[in-house]
C-alpha positions in Angstrom: 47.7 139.4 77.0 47.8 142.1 74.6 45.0 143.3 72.0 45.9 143.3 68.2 46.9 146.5 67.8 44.7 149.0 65.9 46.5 150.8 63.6 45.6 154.6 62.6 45.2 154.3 59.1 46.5 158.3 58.0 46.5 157.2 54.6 43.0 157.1 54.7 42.7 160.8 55.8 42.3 163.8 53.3 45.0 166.1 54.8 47.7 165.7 57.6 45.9 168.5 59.4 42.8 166.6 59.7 44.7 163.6 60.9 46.5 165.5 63.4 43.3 166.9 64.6 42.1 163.5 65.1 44.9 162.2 66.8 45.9 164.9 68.8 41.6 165.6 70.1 40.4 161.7 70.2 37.6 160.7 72.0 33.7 160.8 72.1 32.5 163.5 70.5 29.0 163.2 72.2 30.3 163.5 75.5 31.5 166.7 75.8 32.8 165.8 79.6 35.1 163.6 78.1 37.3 166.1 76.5 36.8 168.8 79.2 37.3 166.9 82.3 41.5 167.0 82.7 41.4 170.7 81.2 38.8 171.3 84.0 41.1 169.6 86.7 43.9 171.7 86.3 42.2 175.0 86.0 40.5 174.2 89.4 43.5 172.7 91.3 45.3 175.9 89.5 42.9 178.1 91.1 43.0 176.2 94.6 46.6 176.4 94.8 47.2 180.0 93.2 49.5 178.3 91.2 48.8 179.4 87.0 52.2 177.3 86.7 50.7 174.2 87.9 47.5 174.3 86.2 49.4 175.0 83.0 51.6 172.1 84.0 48.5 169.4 84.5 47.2 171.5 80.8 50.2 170.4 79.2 50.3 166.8 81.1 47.2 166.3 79.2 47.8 167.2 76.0 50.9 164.8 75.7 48.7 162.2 76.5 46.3 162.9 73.7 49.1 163.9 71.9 51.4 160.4 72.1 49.9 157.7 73.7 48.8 155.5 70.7 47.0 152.1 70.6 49.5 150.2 68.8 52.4 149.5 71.1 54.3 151.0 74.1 53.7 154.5 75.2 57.5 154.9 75.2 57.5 158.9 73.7 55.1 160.0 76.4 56.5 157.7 78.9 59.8 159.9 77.9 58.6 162.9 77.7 56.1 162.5 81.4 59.6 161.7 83.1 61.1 165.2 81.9 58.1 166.8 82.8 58.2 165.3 86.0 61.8 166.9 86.7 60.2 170.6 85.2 57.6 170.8 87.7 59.6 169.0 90.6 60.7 172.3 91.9 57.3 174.3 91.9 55.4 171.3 93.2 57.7 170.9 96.1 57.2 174.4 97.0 53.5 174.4 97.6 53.5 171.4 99.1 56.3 172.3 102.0 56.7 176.1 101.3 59.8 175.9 101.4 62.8 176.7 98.7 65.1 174.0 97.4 67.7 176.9 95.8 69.4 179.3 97.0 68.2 182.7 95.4 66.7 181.1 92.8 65.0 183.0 89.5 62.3 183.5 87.5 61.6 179.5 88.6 58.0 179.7 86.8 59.0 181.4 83.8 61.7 178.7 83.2 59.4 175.9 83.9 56.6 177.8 81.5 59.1 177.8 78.9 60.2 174.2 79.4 56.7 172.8 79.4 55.8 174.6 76.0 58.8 173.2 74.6 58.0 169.7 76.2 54.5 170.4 73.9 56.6 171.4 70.4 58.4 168.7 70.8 55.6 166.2 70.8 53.6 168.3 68.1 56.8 167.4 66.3 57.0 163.7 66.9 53.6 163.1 66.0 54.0 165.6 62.9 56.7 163.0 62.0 54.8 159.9 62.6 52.0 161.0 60.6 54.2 162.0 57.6 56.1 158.5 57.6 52.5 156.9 58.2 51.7 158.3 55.2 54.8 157.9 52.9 56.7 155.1 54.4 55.6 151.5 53.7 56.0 149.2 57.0 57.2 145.5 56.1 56.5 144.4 59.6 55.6 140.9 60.6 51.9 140.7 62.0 51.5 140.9 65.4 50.1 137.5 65.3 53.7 136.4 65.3 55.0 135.1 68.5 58.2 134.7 69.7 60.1 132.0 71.8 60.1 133.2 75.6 62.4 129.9 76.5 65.2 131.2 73.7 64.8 134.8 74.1 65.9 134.0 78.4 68.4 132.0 77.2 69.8 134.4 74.7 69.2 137.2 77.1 71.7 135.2 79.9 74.2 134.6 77.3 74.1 138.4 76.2 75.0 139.9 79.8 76.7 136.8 81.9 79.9 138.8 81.1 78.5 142.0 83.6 79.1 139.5 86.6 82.8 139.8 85.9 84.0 142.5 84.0 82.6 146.0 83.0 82.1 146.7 79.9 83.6 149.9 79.0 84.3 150.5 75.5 84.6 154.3 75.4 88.0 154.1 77.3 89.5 151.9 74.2 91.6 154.6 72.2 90.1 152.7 68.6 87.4 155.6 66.6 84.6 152.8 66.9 84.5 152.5 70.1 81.1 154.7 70.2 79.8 151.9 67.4 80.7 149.3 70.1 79.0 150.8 72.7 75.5 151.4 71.1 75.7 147.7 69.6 76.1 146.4 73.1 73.2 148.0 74.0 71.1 146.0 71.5 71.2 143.4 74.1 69.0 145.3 75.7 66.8 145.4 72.8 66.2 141.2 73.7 65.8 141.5 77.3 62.6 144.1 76.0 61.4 141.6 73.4 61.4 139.2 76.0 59.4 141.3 78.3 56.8 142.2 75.4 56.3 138.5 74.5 55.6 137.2 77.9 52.9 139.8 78.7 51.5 139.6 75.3 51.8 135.3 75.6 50.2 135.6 79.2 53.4 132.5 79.7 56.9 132.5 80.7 56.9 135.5 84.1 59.7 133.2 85.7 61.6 134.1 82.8 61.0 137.8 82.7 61.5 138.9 85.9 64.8 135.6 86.5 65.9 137.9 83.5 65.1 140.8 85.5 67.2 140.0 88.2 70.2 138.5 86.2 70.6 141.9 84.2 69.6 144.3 87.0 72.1 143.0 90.2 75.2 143.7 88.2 74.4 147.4 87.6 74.4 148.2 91.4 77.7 148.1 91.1 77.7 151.9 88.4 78.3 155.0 90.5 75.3 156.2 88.1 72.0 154.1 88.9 72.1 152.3 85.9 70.0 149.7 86.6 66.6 152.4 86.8 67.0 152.2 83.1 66.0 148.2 83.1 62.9 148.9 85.0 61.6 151.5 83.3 62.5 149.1 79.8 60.1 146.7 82.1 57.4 149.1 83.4 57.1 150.2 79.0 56.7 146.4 78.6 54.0 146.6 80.6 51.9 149.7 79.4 52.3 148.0 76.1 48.9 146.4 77.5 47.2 149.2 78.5 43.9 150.2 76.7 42.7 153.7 76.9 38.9 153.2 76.6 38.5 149.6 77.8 35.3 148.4 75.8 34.7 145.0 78.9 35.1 143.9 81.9 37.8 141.9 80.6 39.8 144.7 79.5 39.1 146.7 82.6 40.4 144.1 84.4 43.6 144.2 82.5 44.6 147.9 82.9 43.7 147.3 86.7 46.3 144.9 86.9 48.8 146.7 85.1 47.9 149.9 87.2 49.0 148.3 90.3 52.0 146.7 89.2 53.1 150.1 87.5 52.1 152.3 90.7 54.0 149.8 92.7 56.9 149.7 90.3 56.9 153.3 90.7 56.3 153.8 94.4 59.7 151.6 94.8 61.6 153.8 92.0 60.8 157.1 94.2 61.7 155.5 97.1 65.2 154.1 96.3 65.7 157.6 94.3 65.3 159.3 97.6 67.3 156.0 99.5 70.2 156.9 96.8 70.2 161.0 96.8 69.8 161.1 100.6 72.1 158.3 101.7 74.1 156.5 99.2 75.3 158.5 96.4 77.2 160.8 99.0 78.9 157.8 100.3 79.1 155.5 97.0 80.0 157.9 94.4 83.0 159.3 96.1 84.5 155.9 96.8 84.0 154.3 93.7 85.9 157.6 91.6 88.6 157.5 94.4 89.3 154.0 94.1 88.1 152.6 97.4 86.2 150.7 96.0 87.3 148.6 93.1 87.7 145.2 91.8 85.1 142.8 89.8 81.5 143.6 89.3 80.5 141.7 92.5 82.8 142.5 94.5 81.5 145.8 94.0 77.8 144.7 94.3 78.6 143.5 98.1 80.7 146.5 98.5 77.3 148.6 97.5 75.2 146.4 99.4 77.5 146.9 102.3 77.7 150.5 101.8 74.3 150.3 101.7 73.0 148.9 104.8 75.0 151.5 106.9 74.1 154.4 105.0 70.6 153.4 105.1 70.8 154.2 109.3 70.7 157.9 108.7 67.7 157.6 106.2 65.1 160.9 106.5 62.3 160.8 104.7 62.2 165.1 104.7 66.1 165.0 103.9 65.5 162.9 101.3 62.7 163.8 99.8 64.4 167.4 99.3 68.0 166.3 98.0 66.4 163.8 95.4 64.0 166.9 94.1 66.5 169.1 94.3 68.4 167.2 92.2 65.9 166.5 90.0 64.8 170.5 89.7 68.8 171.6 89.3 68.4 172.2 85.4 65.4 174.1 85.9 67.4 176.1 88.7 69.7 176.6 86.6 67.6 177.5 83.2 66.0 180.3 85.6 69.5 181.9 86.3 70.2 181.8 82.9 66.8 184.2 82.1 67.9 186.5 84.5 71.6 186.4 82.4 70.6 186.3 78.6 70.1 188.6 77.3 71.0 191.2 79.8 74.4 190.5 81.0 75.5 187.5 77.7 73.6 188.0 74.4 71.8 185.6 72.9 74.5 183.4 70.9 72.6 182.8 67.6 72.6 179.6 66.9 76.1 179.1 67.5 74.9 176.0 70.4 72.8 174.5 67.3 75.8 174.7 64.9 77.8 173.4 67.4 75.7 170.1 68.0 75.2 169.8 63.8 79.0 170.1 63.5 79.3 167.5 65.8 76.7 165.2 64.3 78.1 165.9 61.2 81.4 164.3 61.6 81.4 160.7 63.0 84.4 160.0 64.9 85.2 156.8 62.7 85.7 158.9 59.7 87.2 161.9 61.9 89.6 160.5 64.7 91.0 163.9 65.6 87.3 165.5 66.2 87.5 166.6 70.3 85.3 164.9 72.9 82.4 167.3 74.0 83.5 166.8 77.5 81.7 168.0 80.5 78.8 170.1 80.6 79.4 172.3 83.6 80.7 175.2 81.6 77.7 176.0 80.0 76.0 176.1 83.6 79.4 178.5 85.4 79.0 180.6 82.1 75.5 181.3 81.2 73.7 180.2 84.6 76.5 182.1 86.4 77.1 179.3 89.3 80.4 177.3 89.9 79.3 174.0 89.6 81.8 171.0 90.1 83.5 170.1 86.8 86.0 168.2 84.6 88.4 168.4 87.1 86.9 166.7 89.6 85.0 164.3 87.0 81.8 165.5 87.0 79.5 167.2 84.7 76.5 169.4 85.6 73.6 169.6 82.8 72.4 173.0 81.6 69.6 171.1 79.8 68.6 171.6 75.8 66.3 173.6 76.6 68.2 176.5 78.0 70.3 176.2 75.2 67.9 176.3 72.3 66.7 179.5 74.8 70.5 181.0 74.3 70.6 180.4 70.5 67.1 182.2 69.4 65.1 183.6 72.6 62.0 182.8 73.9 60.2 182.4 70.7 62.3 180.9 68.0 63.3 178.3 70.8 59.9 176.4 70.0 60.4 176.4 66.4 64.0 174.5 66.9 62.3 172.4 69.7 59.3 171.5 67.1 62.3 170.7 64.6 64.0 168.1 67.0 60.6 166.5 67.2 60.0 166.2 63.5 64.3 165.0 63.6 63.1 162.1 66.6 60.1 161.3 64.9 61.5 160.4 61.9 64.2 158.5 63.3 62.2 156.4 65.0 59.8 156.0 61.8 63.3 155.3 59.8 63.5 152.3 62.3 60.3 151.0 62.4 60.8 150.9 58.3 63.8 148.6 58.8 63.0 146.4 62.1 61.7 143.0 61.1 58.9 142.4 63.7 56.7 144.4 65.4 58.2 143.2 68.3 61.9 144.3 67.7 60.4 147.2 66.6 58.8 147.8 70.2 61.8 146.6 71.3 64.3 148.5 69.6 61.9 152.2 70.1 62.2 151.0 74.1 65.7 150.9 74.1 66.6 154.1 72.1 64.2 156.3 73.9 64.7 155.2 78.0 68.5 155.7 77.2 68.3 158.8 74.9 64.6 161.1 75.9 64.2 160.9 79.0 67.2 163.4 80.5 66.1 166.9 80.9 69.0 168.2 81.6 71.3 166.6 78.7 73.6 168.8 76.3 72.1 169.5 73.2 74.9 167.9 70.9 75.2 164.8 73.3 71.5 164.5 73.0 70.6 164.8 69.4 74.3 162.5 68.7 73.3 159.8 70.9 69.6 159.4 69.7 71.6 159.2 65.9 74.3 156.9 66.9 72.0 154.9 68.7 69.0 154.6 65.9 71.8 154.2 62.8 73.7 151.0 64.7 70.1 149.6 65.6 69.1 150.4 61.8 72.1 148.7 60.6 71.6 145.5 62.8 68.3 145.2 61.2 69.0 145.6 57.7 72.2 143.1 58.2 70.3 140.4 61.0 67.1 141.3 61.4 65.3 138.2 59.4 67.8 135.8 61.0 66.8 137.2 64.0 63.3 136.9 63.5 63.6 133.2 62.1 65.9 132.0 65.1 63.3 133.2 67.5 59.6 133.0 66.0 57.9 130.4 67.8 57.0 127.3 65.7 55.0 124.1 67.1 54.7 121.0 65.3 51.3 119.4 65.8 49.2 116.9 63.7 46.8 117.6 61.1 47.7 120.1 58.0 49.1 123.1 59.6 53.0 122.8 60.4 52.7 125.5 63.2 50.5 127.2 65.9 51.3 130.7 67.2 50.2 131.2 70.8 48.6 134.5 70.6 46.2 133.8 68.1 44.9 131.3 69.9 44.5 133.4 72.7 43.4 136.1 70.7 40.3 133.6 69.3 39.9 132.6 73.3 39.4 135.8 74.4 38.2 137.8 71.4 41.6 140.3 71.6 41.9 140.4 75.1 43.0 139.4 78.7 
């Protein structure tokens, strides 16, 4: 399915700069409309709608997209990245669509979402800063991409992995043992399979049944979360699928290959927003209250049919206007609440100085394995009642309400050093993920693996700094380890080997599709 990758070769370049140029400007040179056309776009739709917010939005759209989306793999860091930016402009977008305001008394709304867009943009100058330095220094082990993988064993594994969600939940942060956190992120390699499985049977062009029966099996038991937890398993599949996606399709073959991965993602997506606004409008009012009170309890599908129950009366009162506004006004809060926090700091709370920062290295700093006494961050909602000024619902009712890293890198330094710890994090992301490409023993579990980390770690907006930079650790160092310890027994127990007459012992499936079709579909 998939073209062998075509790897930027940065060692090869004279100076990071110049490769950074390249990266982040590619395309024809000779055609000047090539380059100009997006920057053109959202300077005229800016100008139609009188909005220098959303033309500096689409501006900064666009350079992510130059800046992240390489050849080689899943665009999972723009894919990341494009969600959160999707949540900074929800608010303004809404408003000159319908005119109408989603917050009461809301702030400086477009100077927040300026602010959160430019640090959207350090933090992906950052990434690929990182990316090129490892490119450069680092020496990649990997496995060809020639290599194929077993779909058949990789479904069976994959049902083996998660038959245990049908009838218990899985909760190992309630355990009172330290490693309970090590537990958790291990259990989530599963997921890193179910990805692999994905990747191998787009790339093999054999095995859907598999994929999307493997789909089904993983995704059914995580209706039953008061959190939506089973978005997170389509968008691992909808990555899987842009894996195939070529940016400057060279034949018709090729054309024809992004076309059908266009409509399955638009349709993929199209679903998404629709049960987002089915689940903000309808459900979650209904759902998430009973399941914390205890009305509804009991095994995983008992709880699926008392969703599905739930459900089907809730979905009587569906509006497609009510909707449409509680799911972007949930999706806008953290902005919301980043603009009260402008109007607050620094005129009525100083700026803190880094204390936020030194707060989440503290944190990172001590793993709870080797420091049993060190305090759970609990729930964010102070940080919005103090520095946002709102009385949000918190810890004791068991919820928490995101500020969002931004705001807080904003409270530490201002509106100016903010970008250079935002452009830090990216270099800190970046390398982590170049740490794990160093140790993963395929291309594939690599893919895999980068999937994983970054739908359940990027992609929230509005997450707590120190929850945010611990989890994308945590999560990289247990993957890390599971490679260095299992990572060629994994790769032996699941490379695809076919006996067949004559001299060679084995026959990988995508090179002989890549010889069919020269690379492509």
């Amino acid at each position: 399915m998939f073209s062998t990758p075509r790897l930027v070769d940065v060692s090869r370049q004279d100076c990071i700069a110049t490769a950074f140029l390249d990266v982040a400007f590619a395309g024809p040179r000779h055609h000047l409309i090539s380059v100009l056309w997006w920057p053109g776009l959202a300077v005229l739709i800016g100008m139609v709608t009188s909005s220098v917010t959303l033309g500096a939005a689409l501006l900064v759209l666009g350079a992510l997209v130059n800046l992240l989306w390489r050849t080689d793999g899943p665009p999972f860091f723009l894919f990341c990245l494009g969600f959160q930016w999707c949540f900074i402009v929800a608010g303004i977008l809404y408003g000159l669509l319908f005119g109408v305001a989603l917050h009461a008394a809301p702030g400086n709304m477009d100077r927040a979402t300026m602010l959160s867009l430019l640090g959207l943009l350090a933090i992906a100058v950052g990434i690929t800063t990182a990316q090129l330095l490892a490119a450069k220094h680092l020496q990649h082990s990997l496995v060809p991409s020639g290599a194929s993988y077993n779909v058949e064993r990789l479904f069976v594994s994959v049902l083996g992995l998660f038959w245990v969600n049908w009838f218990i939940t899985l909760s190992p942060l309630v355990m009172s043992w330290t490693g309970a956190q090590i537990v958790l992120f291990a259990l989530y390699f599963r997921y890193v399979l179910l990805a692999v499985l994905f990747l191998e049977t787009f790339r093999q062009r054999h095995g859907y049944g598999y994929s999307i029966a493997a789909l089904l099996f993983v995704v059914v038991p995580e209706l039953a979360s008061m959190m939506s937890a089973f978005k997170g398993v389509l968008f691992i599949f909808v990555l899987a699928l842009l894996a195939g996606w070529q940016r400057r399709p060279q034949s018709s073959i090729a054309h024809g290959k992004n076309r059908r991965i266009a409509i399955l993602v638009v349709g993929i997506g199209c679903a998404l927003l629709f049960s987002g606004m089915v689940w903000e409008g309808v459900i979650k009012p209904t759902w998430r209250p009973a399941v914390m009170g205890g009305i509804v309890s009991g095994t995983p599908m008992e709880r699926v049919s008392a969703f599905r129950a739930m459900a089907r009366e809730s979905s009587r009162q569906f509006s497609v206007s009510h909707s449409l506004g509680a799911l972007t006004r949930r999706m806008s809060s953290a902005t919301y609440f980043f603009s009260l926090t402008l109007e607050r700091v620094p005129a009525v709370l100083p700026y803190e100085r880094g204390a936020m920062t030194g707060r989440a290295l503290r944190h990172l700093m001590k793993p709870r394995i080797l420091f049993p006494d060190k305090p759970n961050l609990g729930s964010d909602s102070w940080l919005v009642r103090r520095y946002a000024g709102v009385y949000v619902a918190g810890a004791e009712s068991g919820t928490s309400v995101g500020l969002g890293y931004m705001a807080q890198f904003y409270i530490d330094f201002g509106p100016v050093v903010m970008f250079v710890a935002l452009f830090a994090m990216g270099i800190y992301i970046g390398s982590g993920f170049a740490l794990l490409k160093h140790v993963a023993p395929s291309r594939q579990f690599y893919f895999g693996a980068a999937i994983v980390v970054a739908v359940r770690q990027l992609m929230t907006y509005e997450g707590e700094l120190a929850k945010t930079v611990g989890g994308i650790t945590m999560n990289i160092a247990v993957f890390a380890a599971v490679f260095l310890v299992a990572g060629s027994t994994l790769h032996r127990f699941f490379v695809f080997r076919r006996r067949v007459r004559g001299a060679h012992s084995s026959l990988q499936p995508a090179a002989r599709l890549a010889a069919r079709h020269q690379g492509e579909w």
